[in-house]
FIBAVO-697115 format. One record per residue (C-alpha): x, y, z. Coordinates in steps of 0.02 Angstrom, whole numbers. Layout:
BEGIN
<zase px="X" py="Y" pz="Z"/>
...
//
This chain:
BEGIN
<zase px="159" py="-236" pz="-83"/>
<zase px="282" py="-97" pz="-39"/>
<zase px="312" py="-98" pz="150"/>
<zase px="188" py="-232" pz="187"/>
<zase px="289" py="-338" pz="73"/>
<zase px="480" py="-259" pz="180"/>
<zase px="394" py="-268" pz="356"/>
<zase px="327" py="-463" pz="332"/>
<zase px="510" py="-508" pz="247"/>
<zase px="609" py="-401" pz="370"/>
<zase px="502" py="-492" pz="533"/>
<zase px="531" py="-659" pz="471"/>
<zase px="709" py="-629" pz="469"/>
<zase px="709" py="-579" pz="623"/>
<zase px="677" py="-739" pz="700"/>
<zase px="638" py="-853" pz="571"/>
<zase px="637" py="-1029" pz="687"/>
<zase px="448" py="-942" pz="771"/>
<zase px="379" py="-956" pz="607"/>
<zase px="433" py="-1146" pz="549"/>
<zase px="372" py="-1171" pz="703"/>
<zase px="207" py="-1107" pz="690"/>
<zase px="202" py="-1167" pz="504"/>
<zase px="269" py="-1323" pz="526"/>
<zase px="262" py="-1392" pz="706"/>
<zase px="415" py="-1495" pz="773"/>
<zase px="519" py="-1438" pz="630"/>
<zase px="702" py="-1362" pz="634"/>
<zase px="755" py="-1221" pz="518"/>
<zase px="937" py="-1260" pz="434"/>
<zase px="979" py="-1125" pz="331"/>
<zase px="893" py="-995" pz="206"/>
<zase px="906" py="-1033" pz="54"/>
<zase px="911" py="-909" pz="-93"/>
<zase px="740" py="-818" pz="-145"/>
<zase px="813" py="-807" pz="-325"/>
<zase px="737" py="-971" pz="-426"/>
<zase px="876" py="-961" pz="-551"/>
<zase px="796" py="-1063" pz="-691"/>
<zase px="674" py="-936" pz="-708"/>
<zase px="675" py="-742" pz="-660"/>
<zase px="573" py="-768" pz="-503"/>
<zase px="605" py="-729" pz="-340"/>
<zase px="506" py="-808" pz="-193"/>
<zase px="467" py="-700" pz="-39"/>
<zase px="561" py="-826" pz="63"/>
<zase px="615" py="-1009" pz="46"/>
<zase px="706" py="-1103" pz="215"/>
<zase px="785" py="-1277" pz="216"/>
<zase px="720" py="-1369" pz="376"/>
<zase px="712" py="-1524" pz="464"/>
<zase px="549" py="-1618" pz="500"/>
<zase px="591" py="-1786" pz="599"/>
<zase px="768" py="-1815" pz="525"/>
<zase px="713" py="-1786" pz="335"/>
<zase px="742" py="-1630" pz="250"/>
<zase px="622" py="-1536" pz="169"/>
<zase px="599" py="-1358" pz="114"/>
<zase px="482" py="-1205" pz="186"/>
<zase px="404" py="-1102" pz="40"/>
<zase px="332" py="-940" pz="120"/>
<zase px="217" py="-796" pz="8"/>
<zase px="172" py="-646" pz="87"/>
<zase px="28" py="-580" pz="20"/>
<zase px="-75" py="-409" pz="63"/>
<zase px="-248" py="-448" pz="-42"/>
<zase px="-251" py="-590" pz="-162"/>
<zase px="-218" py="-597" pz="-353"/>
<zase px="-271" py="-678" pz="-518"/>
<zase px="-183" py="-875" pz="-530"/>
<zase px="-97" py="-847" pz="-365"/>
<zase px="-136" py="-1057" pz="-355"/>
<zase px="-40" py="-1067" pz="-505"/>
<zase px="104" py="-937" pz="-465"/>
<zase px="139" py="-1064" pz="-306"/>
<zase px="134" py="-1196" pz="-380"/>
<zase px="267" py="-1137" pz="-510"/>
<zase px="368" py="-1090" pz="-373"/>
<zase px="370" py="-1247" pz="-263"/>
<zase px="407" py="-1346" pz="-449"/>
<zase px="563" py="-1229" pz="-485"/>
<zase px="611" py="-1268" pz="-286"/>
<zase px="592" py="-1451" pz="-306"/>
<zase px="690" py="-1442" pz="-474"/>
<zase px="854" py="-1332" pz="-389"/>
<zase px="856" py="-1431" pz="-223"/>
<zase px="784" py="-1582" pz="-258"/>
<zase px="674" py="-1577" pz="-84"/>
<zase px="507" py="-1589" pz="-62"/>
<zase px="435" py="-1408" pz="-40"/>
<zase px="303" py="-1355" pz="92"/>
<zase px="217" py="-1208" pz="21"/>
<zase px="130" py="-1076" pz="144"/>
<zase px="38" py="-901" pz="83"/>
<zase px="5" py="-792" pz="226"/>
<zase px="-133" py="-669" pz="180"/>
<zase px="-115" py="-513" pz="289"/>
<zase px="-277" py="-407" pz="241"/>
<zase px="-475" py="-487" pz="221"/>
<zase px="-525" py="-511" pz="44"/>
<zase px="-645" py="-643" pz="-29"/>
<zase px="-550" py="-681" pz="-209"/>
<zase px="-413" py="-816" pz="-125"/>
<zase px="-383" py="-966" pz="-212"/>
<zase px="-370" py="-1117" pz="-130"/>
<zase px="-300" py="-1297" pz="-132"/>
<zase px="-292" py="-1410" pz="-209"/>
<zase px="-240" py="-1349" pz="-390"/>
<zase px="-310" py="-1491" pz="-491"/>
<zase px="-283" py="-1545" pz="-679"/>
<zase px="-378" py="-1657" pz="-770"/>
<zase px="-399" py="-1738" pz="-926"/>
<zase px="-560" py="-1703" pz="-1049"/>
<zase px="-616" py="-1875" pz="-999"/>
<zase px="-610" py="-1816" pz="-817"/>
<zase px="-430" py="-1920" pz="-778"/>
<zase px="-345" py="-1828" pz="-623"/>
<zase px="-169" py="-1794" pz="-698"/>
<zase px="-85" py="-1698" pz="-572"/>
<zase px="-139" py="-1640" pz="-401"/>
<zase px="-39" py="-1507" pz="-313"/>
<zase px="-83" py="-1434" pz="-111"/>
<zase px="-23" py="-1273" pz="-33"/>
<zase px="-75" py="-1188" pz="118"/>
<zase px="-165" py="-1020" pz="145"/>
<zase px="-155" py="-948" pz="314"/>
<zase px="-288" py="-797" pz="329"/>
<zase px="-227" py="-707" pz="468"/>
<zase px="-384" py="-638" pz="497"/>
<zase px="-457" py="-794" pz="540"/>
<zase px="-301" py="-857" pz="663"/>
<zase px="-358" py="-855" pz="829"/>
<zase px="-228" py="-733" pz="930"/>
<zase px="-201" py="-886" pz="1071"/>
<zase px="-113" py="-979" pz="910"/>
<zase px="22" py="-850" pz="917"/>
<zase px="56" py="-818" pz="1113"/>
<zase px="136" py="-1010" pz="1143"/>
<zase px="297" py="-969" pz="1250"/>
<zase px="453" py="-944" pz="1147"/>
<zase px="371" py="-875" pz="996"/>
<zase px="389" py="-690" pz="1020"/>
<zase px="422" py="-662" pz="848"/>
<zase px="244" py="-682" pz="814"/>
<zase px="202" py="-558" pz="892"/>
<zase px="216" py="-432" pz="771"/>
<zase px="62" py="-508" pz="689"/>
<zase px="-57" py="-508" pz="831"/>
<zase px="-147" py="-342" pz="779"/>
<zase px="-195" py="-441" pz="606"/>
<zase px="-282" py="-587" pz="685"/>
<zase px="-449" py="-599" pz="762"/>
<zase px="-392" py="-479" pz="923"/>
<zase px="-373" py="-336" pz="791"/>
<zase px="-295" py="-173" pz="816"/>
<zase px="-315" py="-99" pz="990"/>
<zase px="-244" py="-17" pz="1144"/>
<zase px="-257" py="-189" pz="1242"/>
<zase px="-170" py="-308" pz="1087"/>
<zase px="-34" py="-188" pz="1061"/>
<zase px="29" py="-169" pz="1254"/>
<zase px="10" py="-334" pz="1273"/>
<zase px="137" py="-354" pz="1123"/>
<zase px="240" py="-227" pz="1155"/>
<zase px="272" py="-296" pz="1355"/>
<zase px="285" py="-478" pz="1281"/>
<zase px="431" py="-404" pz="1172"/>
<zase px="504" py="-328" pz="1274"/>
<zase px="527" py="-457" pz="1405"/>
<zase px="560" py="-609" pz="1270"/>
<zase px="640" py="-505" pz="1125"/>
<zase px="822" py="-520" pz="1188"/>
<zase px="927" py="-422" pz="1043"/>
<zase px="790" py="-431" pz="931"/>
<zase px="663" py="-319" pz="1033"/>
<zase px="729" py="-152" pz="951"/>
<zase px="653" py="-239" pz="772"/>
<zase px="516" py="-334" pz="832"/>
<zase px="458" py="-174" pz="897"/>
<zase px="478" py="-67" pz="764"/>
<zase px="390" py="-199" pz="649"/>
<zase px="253" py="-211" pz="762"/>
<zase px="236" py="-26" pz="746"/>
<zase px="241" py="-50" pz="561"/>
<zase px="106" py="-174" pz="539"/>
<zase px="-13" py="-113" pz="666"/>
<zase px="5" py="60" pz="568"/>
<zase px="-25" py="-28" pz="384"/>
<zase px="-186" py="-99" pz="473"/>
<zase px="-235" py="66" pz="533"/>
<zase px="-410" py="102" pz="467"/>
<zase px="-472" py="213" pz="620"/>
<zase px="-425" py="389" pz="656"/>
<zase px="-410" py="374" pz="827"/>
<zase px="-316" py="216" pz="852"/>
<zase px="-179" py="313" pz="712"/>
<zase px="-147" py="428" pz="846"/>
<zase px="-166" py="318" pz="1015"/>
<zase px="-24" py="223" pz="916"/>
<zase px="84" py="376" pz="882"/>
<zase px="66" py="426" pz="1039"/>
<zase px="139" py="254" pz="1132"/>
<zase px="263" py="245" pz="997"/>
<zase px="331" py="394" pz="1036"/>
<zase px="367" py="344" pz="1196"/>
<zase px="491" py="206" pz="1116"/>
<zase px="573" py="324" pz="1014"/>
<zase px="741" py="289" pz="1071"/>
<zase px="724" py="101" pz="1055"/>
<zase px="653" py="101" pz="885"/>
<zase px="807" py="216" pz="835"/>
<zase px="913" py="59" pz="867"/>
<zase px="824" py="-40" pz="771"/>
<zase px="898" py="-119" pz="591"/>
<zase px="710" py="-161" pz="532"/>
<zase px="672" py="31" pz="556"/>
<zase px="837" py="107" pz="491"/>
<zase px="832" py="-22" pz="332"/>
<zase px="644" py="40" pz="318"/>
<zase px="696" py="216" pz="326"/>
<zase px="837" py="193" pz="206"/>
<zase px="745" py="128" pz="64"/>
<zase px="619" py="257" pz="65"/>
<zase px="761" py="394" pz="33"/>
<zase px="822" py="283" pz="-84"/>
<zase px="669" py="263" pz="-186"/>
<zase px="621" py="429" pz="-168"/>
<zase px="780" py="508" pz="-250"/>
<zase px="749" py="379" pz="-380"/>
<zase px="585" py="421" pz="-399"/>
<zase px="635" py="606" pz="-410"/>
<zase px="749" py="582" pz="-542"/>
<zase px="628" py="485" pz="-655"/>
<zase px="485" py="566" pz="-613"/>
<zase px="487" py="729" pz="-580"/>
<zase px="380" py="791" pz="-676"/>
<zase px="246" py="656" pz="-653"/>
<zase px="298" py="700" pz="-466"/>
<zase px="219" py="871" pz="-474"/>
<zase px="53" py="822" pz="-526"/>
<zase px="31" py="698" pz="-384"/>
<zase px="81" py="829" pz="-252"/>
<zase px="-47" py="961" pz="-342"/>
<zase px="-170" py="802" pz="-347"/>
<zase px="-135" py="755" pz="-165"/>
<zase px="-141" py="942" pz="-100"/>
<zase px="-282" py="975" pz="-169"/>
<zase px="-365" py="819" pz="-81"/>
<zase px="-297" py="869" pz="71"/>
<zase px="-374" py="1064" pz="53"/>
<zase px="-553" py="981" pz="17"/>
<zase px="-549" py="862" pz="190"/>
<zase px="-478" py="994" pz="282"/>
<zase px="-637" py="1102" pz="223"/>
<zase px="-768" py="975" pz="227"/>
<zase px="-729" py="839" pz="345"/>
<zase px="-554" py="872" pz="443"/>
<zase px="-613" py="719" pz="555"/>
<zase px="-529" py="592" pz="433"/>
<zase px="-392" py="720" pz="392"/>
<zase px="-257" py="582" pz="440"/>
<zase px="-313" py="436" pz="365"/>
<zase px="-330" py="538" pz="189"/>
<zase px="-131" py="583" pz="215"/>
<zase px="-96" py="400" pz="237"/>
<zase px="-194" py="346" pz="93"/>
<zase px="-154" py="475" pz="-54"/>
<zase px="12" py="455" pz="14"/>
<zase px="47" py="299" pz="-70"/>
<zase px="-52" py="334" pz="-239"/>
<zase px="69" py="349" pz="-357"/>
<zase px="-79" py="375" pz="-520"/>
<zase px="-141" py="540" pz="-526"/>
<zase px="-300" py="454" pz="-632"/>
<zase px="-348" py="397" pz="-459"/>
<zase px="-331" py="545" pz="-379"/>
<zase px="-411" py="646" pz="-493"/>
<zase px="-577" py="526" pz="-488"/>
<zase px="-553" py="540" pz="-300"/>
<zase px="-574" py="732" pz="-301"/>
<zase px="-738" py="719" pz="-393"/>
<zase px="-798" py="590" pz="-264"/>
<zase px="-742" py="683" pz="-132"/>
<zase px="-827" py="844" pz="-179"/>
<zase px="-995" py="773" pz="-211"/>
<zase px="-982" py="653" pz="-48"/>
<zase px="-1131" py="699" pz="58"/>
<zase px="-1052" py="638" pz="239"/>
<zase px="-895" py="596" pz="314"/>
<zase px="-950" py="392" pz="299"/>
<zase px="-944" py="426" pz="127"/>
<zase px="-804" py="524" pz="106"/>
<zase px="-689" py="391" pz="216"/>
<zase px="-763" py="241" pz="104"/>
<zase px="-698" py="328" pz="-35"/>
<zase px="-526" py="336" pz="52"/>
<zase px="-528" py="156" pz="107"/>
<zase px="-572" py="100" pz="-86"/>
<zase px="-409" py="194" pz="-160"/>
<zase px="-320" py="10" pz="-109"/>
<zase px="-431" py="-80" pz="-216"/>
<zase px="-390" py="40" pz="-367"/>
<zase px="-197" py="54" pz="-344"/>
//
């Protein structure tokens, strides 16, 4: 998930007790616990030890952006390894973080050929989509905020100040991250033009603050990272994606400079030239800009 998959990890450890909260009402976090599941190479996104009415139990958190083939079954591997290494029962949450239609849900369910239930296991999707905003704004909870633009209020001038100002007054030490996360996610979610650069523009104004933040300087400091990497191993493959993205860039600036910032954004992140080069011949025989920004939008569904 790239820096979906950094921002959501990075904003739960920035104040991880909001979200066993939220999860898991009228529990107490203990301690994280390792994401390595060392009987098996797998790594959850994030697994907590808490405390729900004096027994222990653990907190199993996915983060995902869209969903993917056996995802059911991928959880319920993970929450079996957890059980197994801890020997606590294990509460397992994926948070979806963009609309899509292929989720699967609980229960997972096996059965015999006779039709005998053998085993029966239950995790939890939250579709944050579907999460009413209200859910989000109880008192002492300002980590949430982050998340606000991916609920039901959306991305907007009007959700974002009203984040930004409950941050800021709740955030304590934590506001410099929360911001810059906030920033983050409401830029991932970004499909329109013009809220792009309304939230460049207020950003900007926070400069300073988001300087001083860890989220944004650990953010920053992986992308070098991966890019000299990247550089090393692929520089040749390198060249043909900047050709393939320039000459992208060169067609929407002649035919439709409208959606000139969104097509940055999104050929930005394409790291196959196949889809680029399909994308040019879409682009060039796209009769309006409608089409042209469909196009665009459906890269994510190809990478």
């Amino acid at each position: 998930m790239g820096r979906w998959d950094k921002g959501m990890k990075l904003l739960i450890g920035a104040r991880p007790q909001d979200f066993v909260s939220w999860l898991v009402p009228d529990a107490e976090l203990v301690e994280e616990l390792p994401q390595e599941l060392h009987s098996r190479d797998l790594d959850t996104d994030k697994l907590y030890k808490i405390r729900l009415y004096s027994q222990l139990l653990l907190l199993h958190i996915e983060f995902q952006r869209r969903s993917e083939r056996k995802m059911d079954m991928r959880v319920w591997e993970y929450n079996v390894l957890a059980t197994l290494a801890y020997g606590l029962p294990v509460l397992s949450f994926v948070i979806y973080l963009r609309k899509d239609s292929k989720i699967a849900e609980s229960p997972v369910i096996w059965s015999s050929p006779n039709g005998q239930e053998i085993h029966r296991f239950y995790f939890e999707n939250i579709k944050l989509w579907e999460i009413d905003p209200n859910v989000l704004r109880r008192k002492g909870m300002v980590g949430l905020f982050p998340l606000l633009p991916l609920t039901q209020a959306g991305v907007g001038p009007k959700v974002i100040e009203e984040a930004i100002a409950r941050i800021q007054a709740e955030g304590g030490e934590t506001t410099p991250d929360l911001l810059s996360l906030l920033y983050l996610l409401t830029e991932l979610a970004c499909e329109n033009d013009d809220d792009i650069h309304w939230l460049d523009r207020r950003f900007a104004m926070l400069y300073d603050v988001l300087q001083e933040s860890k989220a944004y300087q650990k953010i920053k400091q992986e992308g070098l990272e991966e890019g000299l990497l990247r550089g090393r191993e692929e520089g040749r493959k390198e060249g043909e994606l900047q050709a393939l993205r320039q000459t992208i860039l060169t067609i929407i600036q002649t035919r439709f400079p409208k959606i000139m910032r969104l097509a940055k954004k999104q050929t930005a992140v394409v790291d196959d030239p196949a889809v680029l080069q399909e994308l040019i011949t879409y682009l060039i025989t796209a009769q309006t800009v409608e089409e042209a920004r469909q196009h665009l939008l459906a890269m994510d569904e190809d990478e």
